[in-house]
VODRENVO-207264 format. One record per residue (C-alpha): residue number from 0; z, x, y. Coordinates in steps of 0.001 Angstrom, whole numbers, m for minus. Layout:
! residues N
     n         z         x         y
   NUM         Z         X         Y
...
***
This chain:
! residues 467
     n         z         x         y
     0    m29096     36266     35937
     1    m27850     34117     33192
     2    m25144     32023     31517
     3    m22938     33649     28484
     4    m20954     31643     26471
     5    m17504     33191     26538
     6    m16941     31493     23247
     7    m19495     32119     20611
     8    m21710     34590     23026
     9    m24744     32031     23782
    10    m27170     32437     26181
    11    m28959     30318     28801
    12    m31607     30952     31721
    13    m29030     27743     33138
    14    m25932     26718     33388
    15    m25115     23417     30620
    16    m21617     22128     30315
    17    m21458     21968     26693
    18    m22533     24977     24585
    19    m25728     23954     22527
    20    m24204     26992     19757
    21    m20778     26172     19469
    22    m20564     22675     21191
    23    m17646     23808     23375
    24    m16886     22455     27207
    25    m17057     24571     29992
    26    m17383     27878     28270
    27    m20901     29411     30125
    28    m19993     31607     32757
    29    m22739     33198     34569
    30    m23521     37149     33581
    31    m26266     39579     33366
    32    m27394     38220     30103
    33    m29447     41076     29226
    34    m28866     44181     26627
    35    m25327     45680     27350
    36    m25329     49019     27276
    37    m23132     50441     23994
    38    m19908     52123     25163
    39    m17581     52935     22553
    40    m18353     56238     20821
    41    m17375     57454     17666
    42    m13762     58749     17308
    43    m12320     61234     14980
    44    m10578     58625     12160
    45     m6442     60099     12117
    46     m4383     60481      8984
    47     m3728     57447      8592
    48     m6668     55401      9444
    49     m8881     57581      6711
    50    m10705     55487      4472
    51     m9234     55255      1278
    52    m10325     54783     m2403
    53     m9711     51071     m3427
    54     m8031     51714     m6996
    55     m5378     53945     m5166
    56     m4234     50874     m2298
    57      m880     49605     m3184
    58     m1077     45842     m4070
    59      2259     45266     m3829
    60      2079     44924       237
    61      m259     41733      m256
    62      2614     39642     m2139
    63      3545     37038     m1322
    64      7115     35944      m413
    65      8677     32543      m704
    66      9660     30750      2155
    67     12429     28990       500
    68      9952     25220      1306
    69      8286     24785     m2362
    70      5941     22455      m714
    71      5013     24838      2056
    72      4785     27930      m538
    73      1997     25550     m2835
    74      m267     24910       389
    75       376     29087      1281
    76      m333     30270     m2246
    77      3079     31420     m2872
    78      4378     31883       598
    79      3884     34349      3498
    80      2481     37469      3024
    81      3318     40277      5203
    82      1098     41199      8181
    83      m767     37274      7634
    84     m1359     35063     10636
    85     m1272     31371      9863
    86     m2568     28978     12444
    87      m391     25845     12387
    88     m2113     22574     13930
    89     m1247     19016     13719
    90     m1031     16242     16484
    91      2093     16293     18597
    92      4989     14737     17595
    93      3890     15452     13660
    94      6510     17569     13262
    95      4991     20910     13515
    96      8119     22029     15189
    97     10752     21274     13338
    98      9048     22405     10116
    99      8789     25828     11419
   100     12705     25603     12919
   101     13443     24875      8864
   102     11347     27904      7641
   103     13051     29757     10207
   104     16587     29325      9070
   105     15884     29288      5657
   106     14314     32934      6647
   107     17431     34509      8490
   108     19712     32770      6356
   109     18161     35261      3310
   110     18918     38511      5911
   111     15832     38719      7515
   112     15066     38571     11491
   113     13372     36252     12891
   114     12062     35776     16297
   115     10847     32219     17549
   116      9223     32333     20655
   117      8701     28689     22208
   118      6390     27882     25501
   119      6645     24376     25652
   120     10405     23458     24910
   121     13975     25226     26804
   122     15872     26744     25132
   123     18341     24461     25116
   124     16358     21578     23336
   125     15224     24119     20287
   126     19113     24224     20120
   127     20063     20959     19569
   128     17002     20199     17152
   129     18447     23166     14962
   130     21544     21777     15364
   131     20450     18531     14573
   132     18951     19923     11159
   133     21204     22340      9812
   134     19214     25360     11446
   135     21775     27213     13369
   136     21771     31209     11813
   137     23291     34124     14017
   138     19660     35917     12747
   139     17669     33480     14487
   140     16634     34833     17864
   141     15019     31917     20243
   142     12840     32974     23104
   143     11477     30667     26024
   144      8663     32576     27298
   145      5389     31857     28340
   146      4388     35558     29051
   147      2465     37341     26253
   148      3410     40625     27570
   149      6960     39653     27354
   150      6482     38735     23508
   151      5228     41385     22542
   152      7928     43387     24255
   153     10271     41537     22072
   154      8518     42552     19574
   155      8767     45941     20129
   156     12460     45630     21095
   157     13549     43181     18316
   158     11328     44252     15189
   159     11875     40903     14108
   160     10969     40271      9948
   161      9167     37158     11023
   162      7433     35655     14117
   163      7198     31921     14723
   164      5067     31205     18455
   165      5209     27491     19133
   166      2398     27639     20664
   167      m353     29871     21040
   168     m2408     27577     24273
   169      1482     28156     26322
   170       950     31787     26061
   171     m1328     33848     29089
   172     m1697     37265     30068
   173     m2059     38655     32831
   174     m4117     41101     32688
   175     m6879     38520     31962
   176     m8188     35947     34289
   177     m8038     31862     33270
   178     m5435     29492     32682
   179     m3154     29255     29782
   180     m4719     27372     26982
   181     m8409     28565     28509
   182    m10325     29878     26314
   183    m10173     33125     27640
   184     m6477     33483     27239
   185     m6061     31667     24030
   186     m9072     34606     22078
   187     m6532     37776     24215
   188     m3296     35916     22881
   189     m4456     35734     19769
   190     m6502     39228     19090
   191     m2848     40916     20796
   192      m502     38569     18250
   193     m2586     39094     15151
   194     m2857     42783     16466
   195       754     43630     16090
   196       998     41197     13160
   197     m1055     43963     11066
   198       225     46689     12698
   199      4004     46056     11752
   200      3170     44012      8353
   201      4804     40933     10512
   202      3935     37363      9057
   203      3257     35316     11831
   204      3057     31932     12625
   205       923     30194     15560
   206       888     26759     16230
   207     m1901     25199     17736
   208     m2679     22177     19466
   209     m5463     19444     18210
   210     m8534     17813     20280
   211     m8930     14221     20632
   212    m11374     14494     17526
   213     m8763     16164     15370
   214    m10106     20082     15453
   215     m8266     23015     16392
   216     m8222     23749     20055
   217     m9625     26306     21853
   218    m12548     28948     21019
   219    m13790     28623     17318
   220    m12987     32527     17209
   221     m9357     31896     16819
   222     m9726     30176     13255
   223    m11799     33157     12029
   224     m9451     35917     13062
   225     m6365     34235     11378
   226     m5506     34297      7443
   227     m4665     30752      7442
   228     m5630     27571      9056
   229     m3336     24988      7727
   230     m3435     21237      9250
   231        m9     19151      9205
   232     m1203     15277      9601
   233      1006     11885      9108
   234       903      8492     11413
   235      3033      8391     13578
   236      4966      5295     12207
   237      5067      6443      8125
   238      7687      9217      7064
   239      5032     10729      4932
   240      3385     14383      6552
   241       747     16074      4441
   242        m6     19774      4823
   243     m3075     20905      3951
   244     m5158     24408      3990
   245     m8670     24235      5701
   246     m8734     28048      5303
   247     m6750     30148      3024
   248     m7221     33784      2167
   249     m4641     34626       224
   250     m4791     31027     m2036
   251     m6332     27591     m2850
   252     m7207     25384      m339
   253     m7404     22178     m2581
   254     m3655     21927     m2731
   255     m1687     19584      m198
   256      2423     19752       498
   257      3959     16464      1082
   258      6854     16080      3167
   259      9013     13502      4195
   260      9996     13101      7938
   261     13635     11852      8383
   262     16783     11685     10897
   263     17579     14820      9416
   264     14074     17039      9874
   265     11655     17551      7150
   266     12184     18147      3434
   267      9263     18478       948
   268      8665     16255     m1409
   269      7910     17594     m4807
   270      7380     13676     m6455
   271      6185     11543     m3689
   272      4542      8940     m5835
   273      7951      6514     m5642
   274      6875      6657     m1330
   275      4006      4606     m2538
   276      4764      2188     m4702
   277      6641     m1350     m3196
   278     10393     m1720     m4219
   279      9974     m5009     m5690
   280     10193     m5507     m9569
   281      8567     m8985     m9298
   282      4736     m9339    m10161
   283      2700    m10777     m6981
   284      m980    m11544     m7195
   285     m3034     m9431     m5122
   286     m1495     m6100     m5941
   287     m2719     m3224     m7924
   288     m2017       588     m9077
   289     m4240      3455     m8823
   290     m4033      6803     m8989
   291     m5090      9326     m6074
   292     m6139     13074     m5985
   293     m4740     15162     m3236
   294     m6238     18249     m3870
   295     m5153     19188     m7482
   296     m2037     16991     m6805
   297     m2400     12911     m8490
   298       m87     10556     m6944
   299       330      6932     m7864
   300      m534      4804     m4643
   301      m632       565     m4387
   302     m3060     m1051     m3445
   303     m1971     m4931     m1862
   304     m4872     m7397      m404
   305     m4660    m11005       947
   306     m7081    m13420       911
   307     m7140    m16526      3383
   308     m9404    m19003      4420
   309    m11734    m18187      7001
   310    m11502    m19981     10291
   311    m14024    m20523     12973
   312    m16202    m17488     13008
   313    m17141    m14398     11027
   314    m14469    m13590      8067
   315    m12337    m11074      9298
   316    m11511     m8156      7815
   317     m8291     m5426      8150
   318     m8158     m2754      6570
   319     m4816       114      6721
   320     m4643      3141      4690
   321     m8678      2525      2777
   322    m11789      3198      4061
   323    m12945       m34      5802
   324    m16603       836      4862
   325    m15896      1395      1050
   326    m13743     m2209      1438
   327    m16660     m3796      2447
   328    m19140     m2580       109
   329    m16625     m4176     m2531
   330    m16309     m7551      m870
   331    m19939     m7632      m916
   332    m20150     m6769     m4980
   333    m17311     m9112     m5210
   334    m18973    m12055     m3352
   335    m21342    m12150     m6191
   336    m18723    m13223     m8436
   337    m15993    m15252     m6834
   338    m17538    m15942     m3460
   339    m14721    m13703     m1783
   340    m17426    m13382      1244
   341    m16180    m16386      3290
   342    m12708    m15647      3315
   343    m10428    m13321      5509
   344     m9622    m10366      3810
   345     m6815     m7740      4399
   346     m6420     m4570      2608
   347     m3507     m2062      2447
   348     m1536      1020       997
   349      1941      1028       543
   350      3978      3771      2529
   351       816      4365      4922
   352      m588      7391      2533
   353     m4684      7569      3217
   354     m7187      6941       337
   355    m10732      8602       690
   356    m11441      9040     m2509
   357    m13680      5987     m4387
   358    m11210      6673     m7449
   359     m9390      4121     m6263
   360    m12539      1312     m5841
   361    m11760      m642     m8940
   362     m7842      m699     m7752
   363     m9237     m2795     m4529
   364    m11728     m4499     m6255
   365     m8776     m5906     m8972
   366     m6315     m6155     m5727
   367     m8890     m8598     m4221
   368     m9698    m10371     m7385
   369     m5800    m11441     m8137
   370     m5460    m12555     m4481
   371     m8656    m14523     m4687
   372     m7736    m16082     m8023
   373     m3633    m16297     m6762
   374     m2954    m14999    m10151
   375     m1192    m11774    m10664
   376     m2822     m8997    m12797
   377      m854     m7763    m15999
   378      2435     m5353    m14993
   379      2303     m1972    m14755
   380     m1157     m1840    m14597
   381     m3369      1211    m13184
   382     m7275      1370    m12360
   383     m8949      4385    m11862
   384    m13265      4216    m10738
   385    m15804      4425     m8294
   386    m17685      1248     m7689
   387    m21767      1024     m6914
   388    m23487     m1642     m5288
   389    m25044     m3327     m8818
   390    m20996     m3748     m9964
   391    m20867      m845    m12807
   392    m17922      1225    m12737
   393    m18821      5147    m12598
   394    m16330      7652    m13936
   395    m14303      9897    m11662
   396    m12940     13275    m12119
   397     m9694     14317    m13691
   398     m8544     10709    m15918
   399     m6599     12390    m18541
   400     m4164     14080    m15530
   401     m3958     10846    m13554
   402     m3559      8949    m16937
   403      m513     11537    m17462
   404       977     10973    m13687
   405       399      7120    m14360
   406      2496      6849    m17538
   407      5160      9520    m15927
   408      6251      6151    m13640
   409      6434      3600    m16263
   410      2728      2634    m16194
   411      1634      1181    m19907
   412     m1910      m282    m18993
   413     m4877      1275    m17791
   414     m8561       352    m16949
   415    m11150      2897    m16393
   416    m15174      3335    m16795
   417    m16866      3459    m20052
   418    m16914      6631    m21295
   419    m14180      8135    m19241
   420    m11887      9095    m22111
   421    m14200     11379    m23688
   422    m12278     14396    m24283
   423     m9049     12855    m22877
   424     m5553     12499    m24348
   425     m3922      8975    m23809
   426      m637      9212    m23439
   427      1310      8105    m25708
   428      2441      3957    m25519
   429        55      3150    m23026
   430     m3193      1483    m23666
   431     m6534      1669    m21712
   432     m9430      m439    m21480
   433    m13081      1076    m20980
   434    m14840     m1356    m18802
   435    m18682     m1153    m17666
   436    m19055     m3265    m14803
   437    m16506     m5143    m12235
   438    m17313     m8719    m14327
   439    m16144     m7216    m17539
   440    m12776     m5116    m15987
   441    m12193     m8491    m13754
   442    m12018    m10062    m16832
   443    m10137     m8067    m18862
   444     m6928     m7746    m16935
   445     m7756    m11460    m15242
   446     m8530    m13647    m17934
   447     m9785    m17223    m16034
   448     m7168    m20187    m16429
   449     m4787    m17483    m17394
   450     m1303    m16418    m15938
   451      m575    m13334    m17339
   452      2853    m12762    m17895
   453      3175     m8682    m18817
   454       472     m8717    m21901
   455     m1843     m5940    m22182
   456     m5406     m5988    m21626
   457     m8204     m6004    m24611
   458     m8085     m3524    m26740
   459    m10769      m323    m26265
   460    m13606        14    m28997
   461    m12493      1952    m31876
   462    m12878      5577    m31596
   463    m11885      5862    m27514
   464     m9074      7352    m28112
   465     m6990      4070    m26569
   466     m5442      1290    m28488
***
């Protein structure tokens, strides 16, 4: 005898508790182990399942159709296409839900049916969240049900245009042994779902609950047999939800929907750059602009640090909304030229958004310099660059479209690696200042005994393309 894996088919002479293959919990279940004897036979293909040459397949049932959410269409590729399964997951309380609730409406409200089939709320609180946001459409048809053979008898009964099942770890079947969310049930729920999803040409949409680690739940098999795998992410404190598409057959999956969360529900955000960027008009030393890439999408973030003497102890050091490792590698290179090592140092983003990018290195590195110095950098004021250990500023990818998002808000000054501009079109009024290393960009935009009060930095070398 032997132990299968009844999620990725591994073998063992012994039971384990984690799957050496996959690295799932609990999965080997003991089995013969050896060569299974082949069952299926060949079967005479019908009318309609005959193979067919490729040139004569009709495109048009692979378009796409809007959802009526432009930020949800971007991160789909246009929107849902019919007979695709997208797998929905995002921490709870993200606002997977209500998201969905909004699609939904917007969906029956164009004359299509759709059927929303919920396992983990009454039917009563769906209600008042849809009443809460607006979502309340005679075309709408809400289902409590935890039974997949009861779905997909509503299915049958309701030939809904759309499917919405909130989520796919609430459904079980019976005819198949282990507890909902097992990973048993979830691979039958899914392979019946997507199975009448292609059947029918229904666009479905499963939602799918996280592990402590941030994956999908439940058998790696589930992400391959959908179209999409999309993750919906936010704190749980910041209005600010990004969607983004880990697996997308049907579109790019380097493009990211921002959404803000609100009394209201969700609505998508097609400029969120003014989410992070602080209110205040007046200058304040320690702050700085950069631009971030979110896929293809820039956005102008802030950058704020404080610097305090250090008490008794080690410095400390705080970082929100950077990478704390990155931070530190930029105290270090900055230690070499103010002594910023001995100080407490706190680092953060305005309106929680993440940075993991190093575009936005020099940003900190200026952010920290100002506080250090208590002397504000020059207004309006963006730096865009990745930082190394020896202090020289490396070039990033795509300047000339942050440079364009940058002066879209207002910004006039700019300070970016040498050679960066090659090839680049400044736009027009605002000026930009090649820089090699941290000493030389410190001192361009920080000029020592100064107080800069809204002057520009050095010109570039002639020839750069900046003034």
């Amino acid at each position: 005898m032997a132990y299968t894996c009844t999620a990725c088919g591994y073998s063992s002479p012994k039971w384990l508790g984690k799957c050496p293959q996959c690295g799932e919990w609990g999965t080997l279940e003991e089995g013969s182990g050896g060569a299974t004897a082949i069952k299926t036979k060949a079967a005479k293909p019908t009318a309609g399942r005959r193979a067919k040459a490729i040139t004569g397949i009709d495109p048009g049932t692979a378009v796409a159709r809007p959802t009526g959410i432009g930020e949800l269409d971007r991160v789909l590729g246009g929107g849902l296409v019919p007979g695709a399964v997208v797998l929905l997951a995002g921490e709870p309380g993200v606002g997977k839900s209500t998201l969905l609730l909004d699609v939904a409406a917007r969906t029956a409200r164009g004359g299509s049916t759709v059927l929303y089939v919920t396992g983990e709320e009454s039917a009563g609180q769906v209600r008042l969240r849809a009443q809460r946001i607006g979502a309340l459409e005679d075309r709408l048809l809400l289902a409590a049900e935890t039974d997949l053979g009861t779905v997909l008898g509503l299915i049958e009964a309701e030939h809904p245009d759309f499917l919405i099942v909130d989520s796919v770890q609430t459904l079980s079947s019976a005819q198949v042994d282990g507890v909902p969310g097992g990973v048993t049930q979830v691979r039958e729920v899914a392979a019946a779902l997507i199975r009448a999803a292609k059947d029918r040409a229904l666009p479905t949409v499963l939602v799918g609950h996280i592990t402590k680690d941030g994956s999908v739940a439940g058998p790696r098999l589930l992400e391959h047999l959908v179209d999409v795998v999309c993750s919906f992410e936010g704190e749980r404190h910041s209005r600010l939800r990004l969607l983004r598409a880990v697996k997308n057959r049907f579109g790019p999956t380097d493009e990211v929907g921002c959404f803000d969360m609100n009394e209201d529900g969700i609505t998508g955000l097609s400029d969120p750059s003014g989410l992070f960027l602080s209110r205040s008009n007046s200058k304040a030393a320690g702050t700085c602009l950069s631009v971030a890439q979110e896929g293809r999408r820039p956005m102008v973030i802030e950058v704020q640090s404080l610097v305090d003497q250090a008490g008794a102890g080690a410095p400390r050091r705080t970082v929100s909304g950077v990478d704390a490792s990155r931070v530190s590698m930029i105290i270090a290179v900055l230690s070499k030229h103010t002594g910023l090592g001995k100080h407490d140092v706190f680092v953060a983003t305005v309106g929680g958004v993440k940075v993991g990018e190093p575009a936005s290195d020099l940003a900190v590195c200026l952010a920290l310099a100002s506080a250090a110095a208590d002397t504000p950098l020059y207004s309006r004021l963006v730096a865009i660059g990745e930082i190394s250990l020896s202090g020289e500023i490396r070039q990033v990818p795509g300047v000339g479209q942050r440079l364009a998002e940058a002066a879209r808000l207002g910004v006039t000054n700019a300070v970016v690696a040498r050679g960066a501009l090659e090839n680049v079109t400044v736009p027009a009024g605002m000026r930009v200042r090649e820089c090699d290393t941290v000493h030389d960009a410190i001192a361009a935009v920080l000029p020592a005994g100064a107080e800069p009060e809204g002057g520009a930095p050095a010109a570039a070398p002639a020839g750069s393309g900046a003034a």
